[in-house]
C-alpha positions as CSV (number, residue, x, y, z in Angstrom):
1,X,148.8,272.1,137.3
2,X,147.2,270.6,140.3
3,X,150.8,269.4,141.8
4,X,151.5,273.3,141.5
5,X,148.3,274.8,143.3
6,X,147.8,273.4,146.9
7,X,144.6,271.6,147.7
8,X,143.7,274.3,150.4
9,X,143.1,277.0,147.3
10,X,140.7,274.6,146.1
11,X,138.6,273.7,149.3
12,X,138.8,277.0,150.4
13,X,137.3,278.4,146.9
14,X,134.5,275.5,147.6
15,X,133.7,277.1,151.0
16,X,133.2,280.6,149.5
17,X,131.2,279.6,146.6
18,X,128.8,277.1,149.1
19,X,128.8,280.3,151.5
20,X,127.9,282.7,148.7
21,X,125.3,280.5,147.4
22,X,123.6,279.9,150.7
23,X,123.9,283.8,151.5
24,X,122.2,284.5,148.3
25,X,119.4,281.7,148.8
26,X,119.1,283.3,151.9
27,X,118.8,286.9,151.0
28,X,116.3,286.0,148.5
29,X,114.3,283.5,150.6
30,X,113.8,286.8,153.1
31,X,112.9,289.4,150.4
32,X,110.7,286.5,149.4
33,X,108.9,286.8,152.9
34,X,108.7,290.2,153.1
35,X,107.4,290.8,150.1
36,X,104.5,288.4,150.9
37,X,104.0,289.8,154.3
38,X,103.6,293.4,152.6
39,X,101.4,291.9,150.3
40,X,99.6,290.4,153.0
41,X,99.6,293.8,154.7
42,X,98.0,295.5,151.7
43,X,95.2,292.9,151.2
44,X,94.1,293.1,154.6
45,X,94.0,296.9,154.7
46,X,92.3,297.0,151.4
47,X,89.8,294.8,152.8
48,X,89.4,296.8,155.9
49,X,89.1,299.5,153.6
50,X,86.0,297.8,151.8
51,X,84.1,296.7,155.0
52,X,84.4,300.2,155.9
53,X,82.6,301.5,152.5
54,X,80.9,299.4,152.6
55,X,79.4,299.4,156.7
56,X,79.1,303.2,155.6
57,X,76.6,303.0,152.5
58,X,74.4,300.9,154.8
C-alpha cells in the first residue's frame, strides 16, 4: 500500500490539512475579535446612553 502511493500524496495531504487548520483557527480567532469589539461597541454606547439619562434627570 505505501510502496503503491508516492510519498508526495502524503505530504501534500499534510500541507492542506495544517493549511486548513490554521485558516480555520484563523477565521475563528477574527470572528472572535470582532465579536468582542462589537460587544465593546455596545457597552460603551449603552453607557453613553446612561450618562445621558442620567445628566438629563439632574
Amino acid at each position: 500500500m505505501t510502496e503503491s502511493t508516492p510519498m508526495c500524496f502524503f505530504e501534500l495531504e499534510y500541507t492542506v490539512c495544517v493549511y486548513t487548520y490554521v485558516y480555520t483557527c484563523l477565521s475563528l480567532y477574527l470572528i472572535i475579535e470582532w465579536l468582542i469589539n462589537e460587544l465593546i461597541c455596545i457597552i460603551i454606547t449603552q453607557n453613553k446612553h446612561s450618562t445621558k439619562k442620567s445628566t438629563t434627570k439632574k
